[in-house]
Each structure stands twice: as structure tokens, then as C-alpha cells.
C-alpha positions as a LaTeX table, in Angstrom:
\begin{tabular}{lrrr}
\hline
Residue & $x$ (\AA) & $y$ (\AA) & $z$ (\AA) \\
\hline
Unk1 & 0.00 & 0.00 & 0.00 \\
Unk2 & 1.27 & 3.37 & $-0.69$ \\
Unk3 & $-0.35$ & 6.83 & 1.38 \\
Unk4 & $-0.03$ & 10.26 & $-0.08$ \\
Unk5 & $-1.13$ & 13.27 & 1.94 \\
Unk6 & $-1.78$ & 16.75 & $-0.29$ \\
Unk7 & $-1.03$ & 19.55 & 1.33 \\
Unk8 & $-0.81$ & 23.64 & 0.62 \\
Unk9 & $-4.13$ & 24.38 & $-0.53$ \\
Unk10 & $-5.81$ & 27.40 & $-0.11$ \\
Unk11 & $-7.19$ & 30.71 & $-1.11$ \\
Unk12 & $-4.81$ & 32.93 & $-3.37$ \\
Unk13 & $-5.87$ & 36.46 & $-5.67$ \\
Unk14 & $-5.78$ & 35.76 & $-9.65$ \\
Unk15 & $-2.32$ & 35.66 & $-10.84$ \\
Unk16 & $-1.05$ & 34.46 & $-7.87$ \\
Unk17 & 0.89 & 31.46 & $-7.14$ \\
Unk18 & 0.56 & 28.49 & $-4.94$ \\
Unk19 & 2.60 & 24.95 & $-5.13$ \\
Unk20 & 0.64 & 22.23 & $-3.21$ \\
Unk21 & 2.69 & 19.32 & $-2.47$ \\
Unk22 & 1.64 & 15.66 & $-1.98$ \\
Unk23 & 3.72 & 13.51 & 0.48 \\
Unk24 & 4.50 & 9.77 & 0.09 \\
Unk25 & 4.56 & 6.18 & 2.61 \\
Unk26 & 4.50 & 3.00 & 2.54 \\
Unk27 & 5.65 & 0.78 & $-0.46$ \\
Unk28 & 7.21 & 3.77 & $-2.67$ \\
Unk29 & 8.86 & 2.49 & $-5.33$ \\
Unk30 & 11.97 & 4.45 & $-6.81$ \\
Unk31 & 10.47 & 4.02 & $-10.27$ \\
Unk32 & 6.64 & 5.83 & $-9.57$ \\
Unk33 & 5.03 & 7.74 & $-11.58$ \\
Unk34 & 3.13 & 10.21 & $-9.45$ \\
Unk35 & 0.12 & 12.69 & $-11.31$ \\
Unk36 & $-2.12$ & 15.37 & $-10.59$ \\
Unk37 & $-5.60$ & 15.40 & $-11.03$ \\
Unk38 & $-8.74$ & 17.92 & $-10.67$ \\
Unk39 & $-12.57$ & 17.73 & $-11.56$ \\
Unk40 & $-13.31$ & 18.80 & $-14.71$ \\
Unk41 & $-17.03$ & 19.33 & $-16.13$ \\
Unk42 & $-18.32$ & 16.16 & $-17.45$ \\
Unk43 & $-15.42$ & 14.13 & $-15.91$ \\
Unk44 & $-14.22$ & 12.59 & $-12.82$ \\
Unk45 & $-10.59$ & 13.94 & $-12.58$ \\
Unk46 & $-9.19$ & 15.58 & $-14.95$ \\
Unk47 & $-5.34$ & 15.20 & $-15.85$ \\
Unk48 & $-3.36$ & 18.16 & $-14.77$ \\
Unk49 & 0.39 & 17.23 & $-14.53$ \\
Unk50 & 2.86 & 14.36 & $-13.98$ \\
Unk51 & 6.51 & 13.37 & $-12.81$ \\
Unk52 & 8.46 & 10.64 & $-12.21$ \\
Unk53 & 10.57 & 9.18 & $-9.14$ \\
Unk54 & 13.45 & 8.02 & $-11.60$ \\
Unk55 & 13.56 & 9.66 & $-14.42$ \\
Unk56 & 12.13 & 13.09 & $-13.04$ \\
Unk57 & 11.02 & 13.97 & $-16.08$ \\
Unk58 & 7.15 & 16.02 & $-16.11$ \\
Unk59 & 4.48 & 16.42 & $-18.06$ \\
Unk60 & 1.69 & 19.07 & $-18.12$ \\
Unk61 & $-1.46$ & 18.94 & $-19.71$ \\
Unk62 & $-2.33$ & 21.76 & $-22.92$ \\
Unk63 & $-4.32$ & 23.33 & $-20.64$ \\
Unk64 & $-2.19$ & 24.54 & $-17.91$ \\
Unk65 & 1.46 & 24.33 & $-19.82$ \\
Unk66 & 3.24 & 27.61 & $-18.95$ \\
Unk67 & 1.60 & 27.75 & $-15.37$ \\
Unk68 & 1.15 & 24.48 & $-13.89$ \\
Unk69 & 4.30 & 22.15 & $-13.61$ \\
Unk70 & 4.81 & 18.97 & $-11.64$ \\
Unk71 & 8.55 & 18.65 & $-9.59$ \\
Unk72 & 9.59 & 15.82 & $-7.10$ \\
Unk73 & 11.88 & 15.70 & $-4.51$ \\
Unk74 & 12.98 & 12.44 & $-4.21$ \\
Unk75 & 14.72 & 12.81 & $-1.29$ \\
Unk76 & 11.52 & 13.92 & 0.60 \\
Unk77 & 9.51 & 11.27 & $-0.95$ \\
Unk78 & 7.40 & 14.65 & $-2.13$ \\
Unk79 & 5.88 & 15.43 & $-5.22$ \\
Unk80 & 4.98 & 19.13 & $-5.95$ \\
Unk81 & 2.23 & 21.23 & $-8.15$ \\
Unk82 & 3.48 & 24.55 & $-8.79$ \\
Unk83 & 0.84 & 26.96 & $-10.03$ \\
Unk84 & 1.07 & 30.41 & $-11.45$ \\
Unk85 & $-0.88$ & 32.66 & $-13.02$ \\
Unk86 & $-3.93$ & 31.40 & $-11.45$ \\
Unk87 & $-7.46$ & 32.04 & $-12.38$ \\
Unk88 & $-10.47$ & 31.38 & $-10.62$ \\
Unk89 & $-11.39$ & 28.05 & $-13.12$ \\
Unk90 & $-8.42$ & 26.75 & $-11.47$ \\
Unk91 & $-10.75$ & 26.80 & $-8.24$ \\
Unk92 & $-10.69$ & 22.76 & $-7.79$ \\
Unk93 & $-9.54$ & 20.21 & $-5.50$ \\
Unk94 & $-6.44$ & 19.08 & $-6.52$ \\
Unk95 & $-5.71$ & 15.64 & $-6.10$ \\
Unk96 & $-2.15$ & 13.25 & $-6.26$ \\
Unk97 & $-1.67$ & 10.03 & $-7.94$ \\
Unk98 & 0.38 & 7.17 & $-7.87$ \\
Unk99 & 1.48 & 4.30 & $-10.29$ \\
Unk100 & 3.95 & 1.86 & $-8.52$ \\
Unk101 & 5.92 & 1.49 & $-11.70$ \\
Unk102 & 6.95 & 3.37 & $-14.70$ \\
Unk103 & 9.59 & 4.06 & $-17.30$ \\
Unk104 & 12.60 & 5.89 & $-17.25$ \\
Unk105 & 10.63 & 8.21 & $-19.88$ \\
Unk106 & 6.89 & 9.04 & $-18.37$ \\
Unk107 & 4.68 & 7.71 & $-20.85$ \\
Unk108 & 3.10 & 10.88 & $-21.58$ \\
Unk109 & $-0.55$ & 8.58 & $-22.12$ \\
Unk110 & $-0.66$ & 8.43 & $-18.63$ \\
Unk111 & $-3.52$ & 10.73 & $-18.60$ \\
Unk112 & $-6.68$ & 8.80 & $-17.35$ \\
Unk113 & $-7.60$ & 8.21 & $-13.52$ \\
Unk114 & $-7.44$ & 4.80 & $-14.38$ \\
Unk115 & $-3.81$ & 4.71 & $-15.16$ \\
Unk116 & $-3.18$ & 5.38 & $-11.16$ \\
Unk117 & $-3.33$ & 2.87 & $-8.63$ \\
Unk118 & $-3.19$ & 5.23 & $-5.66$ \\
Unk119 & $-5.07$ & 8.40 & $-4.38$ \\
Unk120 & $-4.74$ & 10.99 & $-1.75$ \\
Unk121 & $-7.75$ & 12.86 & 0.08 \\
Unk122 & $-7.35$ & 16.49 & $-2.06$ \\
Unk123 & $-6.03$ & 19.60 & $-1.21$ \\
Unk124 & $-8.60$ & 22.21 & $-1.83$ \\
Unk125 & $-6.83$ & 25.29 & $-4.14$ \\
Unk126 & $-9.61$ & 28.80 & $-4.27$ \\
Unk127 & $-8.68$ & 31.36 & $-6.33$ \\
Unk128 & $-10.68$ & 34.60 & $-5.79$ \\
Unk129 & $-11.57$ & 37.14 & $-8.82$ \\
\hline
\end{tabular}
């Protein structure tokens, strides 16, 4: 079993910035891929960004590339969301991810819930107009 605990939501002005991080236990493996997810209209979660434990390398969905970015600190066990720019659509509860297992190279169709074996309980982000 793996835990992850979000933390660092809260209420920031549009165009500020927040990073909300998402901590890790249990049976971590050095090779996780760990994601970010929010509700979206007419879906569950929606993808928002990803890392990776090994290879560190990140992805970020269309819509939030060139605000939203996804970091790790390995050391920490710790994935991040940094946010910038924000707007009050990114008003959400942002959610973390886990998938025991994954490439050196994050398979960047890693984009569905369903692709993630392991949830945390949210971190709720507000952004105020």
C-alpha cells in the first residue's frame, strides 16, 4: 500500500501562485510515476500534470502548460504542483496520484484516472476574482 497526503491548498488572488505538495509512505517504489488530477465538467478527474521518481522527467497537460508544472523531490519522498498565473477556473480540489511502476521516460498517455493505482484525500486550491 502506498499513502499520499496533499497539502498547501488554499485561497490565493488571480495571478497568484501556490505549489501544493503531496507527500509519500509505505511501499514507494523508486520508479513511480506520481500525477495530478482535478474535476473537470463532465469528468471525474481531470489530468493536470505528472513526474516521475526516476527519471524526473514532467508532463503538463495543454491546458495549464506555462503555469502548472509537476517537480519531485525524491529525497523527501514529495511530489509538488506549482501553479502560477492562477485564475479562478483553477478553483478545484487538486488531487495526487500514484502508479507503482513506470519508465525511465513518463509515458506521456498516462492521462486517465485509471492509469493510477493510488489516491490521496485532495487539497482544496480557491482562487478569488
Amino acid at each position: 500500500q502506498v499513502q499520499l497526503v496533499e497539502s498547501g491548498g488554499g485561497l490565493v488572488q488571480t495571478g497568484g501562485s501556490l505549489r501544493v505538495s503531496c507527500s509519500a509512505s509505505g511501499r514507494t517504489s523508486s520508479n513511480a510515476a506520481m500525477a495530478w488530477f482535478c474535476p473537470a465538467p463532465g469528468e471525474v478527474r481531470e489530468f493536470v500534470a505528472a513526474t516521475n521518481w526516476g527519471g524526473g522527467n514532467t508532463y503538463d497537460a495543454d491546458s495549464v502548460k506555462g503555469r502548472f508544472t509537476a517537480s519531485r523531490d525524491t529525497a523527501k519522498n514529495t511530489v509538488y504542483l506549482q501553479m502560477s498565473r492562477l485564475k479562478p477556473e483553477d478553483t478545484a480540489i487538486y488531487y495526487c496520484a500514484a502508479r507503482p511502476e513506470s519508465p525511465f521516460l513518463l509515458p506521456r498517455t498516462w492521462v486517465s484516472p485509471k492509469d493510477y493505482d493510488y489516491w490521496g484525500q485532495g487539497t482544496q486550491v480557491t482562487v478569488s476574482s
